[in-house]
Residue, then its C-alpha position, 0 to 999 in steps of 0.5 A: x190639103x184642105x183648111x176647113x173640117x166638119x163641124x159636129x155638135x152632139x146634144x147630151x140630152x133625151x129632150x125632144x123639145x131641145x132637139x126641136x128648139x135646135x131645128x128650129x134654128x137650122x141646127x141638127x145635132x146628133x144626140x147622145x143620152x148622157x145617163x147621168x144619175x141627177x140624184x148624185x148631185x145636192x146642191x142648195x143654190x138653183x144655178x149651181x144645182x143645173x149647171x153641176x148637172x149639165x157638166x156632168x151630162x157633157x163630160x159623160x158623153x164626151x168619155x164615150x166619143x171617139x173623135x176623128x182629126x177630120x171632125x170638130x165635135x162639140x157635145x152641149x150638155x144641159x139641165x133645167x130646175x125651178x126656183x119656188x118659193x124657196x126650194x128647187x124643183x126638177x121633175x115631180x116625183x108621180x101625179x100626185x106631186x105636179x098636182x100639189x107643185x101645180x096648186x102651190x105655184x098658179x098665180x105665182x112666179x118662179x124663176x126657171x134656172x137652165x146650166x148649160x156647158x159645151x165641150x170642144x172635144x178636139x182642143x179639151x176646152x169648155x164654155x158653161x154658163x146658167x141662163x135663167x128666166x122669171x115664168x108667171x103662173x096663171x090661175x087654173x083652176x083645180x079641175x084644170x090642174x088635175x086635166x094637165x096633170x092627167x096627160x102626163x106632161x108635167x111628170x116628164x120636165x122641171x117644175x111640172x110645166x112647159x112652154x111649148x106644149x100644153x102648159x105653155x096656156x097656163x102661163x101668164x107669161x115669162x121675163x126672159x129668154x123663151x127658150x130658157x124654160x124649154x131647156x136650152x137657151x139659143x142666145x147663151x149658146x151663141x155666146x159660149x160658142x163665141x168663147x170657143x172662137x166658133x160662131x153660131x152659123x157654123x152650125x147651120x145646115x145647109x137649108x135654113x128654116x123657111x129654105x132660103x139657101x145658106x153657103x158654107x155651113x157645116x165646117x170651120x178653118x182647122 
């Protein structure tokens, strides 16, 4: 009988730029909407708020899987908010609302707040911890304002801006991990992979970016 079984990680999240960061890093998982109602959940702290939310996310997934003895299933559920000036900010409500957020916060900082909590499905054990990372905001311009807000973009993310699409211009820059304001940190994940006794590389597929060869990834010792 062989010692090693398949390693499956399901992302709990409809976020392609999740998706994309995950790739990027030689891992692709599959992807499974969580549903969750974000609105359920009031918190006043920032941490609490996306890492409440992420859990959520996770556990909702995990009741509609249906694991098998010959596969380790992970599900990673993730939530992002933005901590301004003294309030929590997730998605804008319409254009309206990432416009007056855009005029508020340019030339200003927040701290960009991302829970993250992954679920061994097999052995019902659980990792979670909030990475977080200061994001300085240029000063645009109002017709700059109202030419991003026109794209749509801001109305799909937390905080009404990105880092890896149009509004990663209108930013003077981050302190902390990048991958953070995309909405899932690969360094947290790491570590809490470590806390379920997996590694990272576990979760490679078997050509790495760039195609250089990558041996016995994909599985891990039952």
């Amino acid at each position: 009988m062989s010692n090693s079984i398949a390693l499956r990680l399901v992302l709990a999240s409809a976020s392609p730029a999740r998706r994309k960061l995950l790739h990027a890093a030689g891992i692709e998982p599959d992807v499974l909407v969580s549903g969750v109602d974000e609105s359920q959940v009031v918190s006043e702290r920032a941490e609490e708020l996306c890492l409440e939310l992420a859990r959520l996310k996770a556990q909702a997934v995990v009741g509609r899987l249906r694991p098998t003895a010959d596969e380790r299933t992970l599900v990673l559920g993730c939530d992002s908010v933005l901590a301004f000036d003294g309030e929590i900010l997730g998605k804008p409500a319409d254009e309206a609302d990432a416009a007056r957020r855009w005029e508020r916060m340019r030339g200003r900082s927040g701290v960009l707040h991302t829970g993250h909590c992954l679920i061994d499905v097999i052995h019902e054990t659980r990792a979670e911890a909030v990475a977080s990372t200061t994001v300085r905001f240029a000063e645009v311009s109002d017709e700059e304002i109202a030419a991003y807000v026109a794209t749509g973009e801001p109305l799909a993310v937390a905080g009404a801006f990105t880092i890896d699409g149009l509004g990663g211009a209108f930013l003077e820059g981050i302190d902390g991990d990048p991958g953070t304001v995309v909405g899932l940190s690969l360094p947290l994940l790491r570590r809490l992979l470590g806390e379920l006794d997996l590694r990272i590389i576990d979760l490679w597929t078997k050509v790495a970016p760039g195609g250089q060869e990558v041996e016995a990834l994909g599985t891990v010792r039952s």
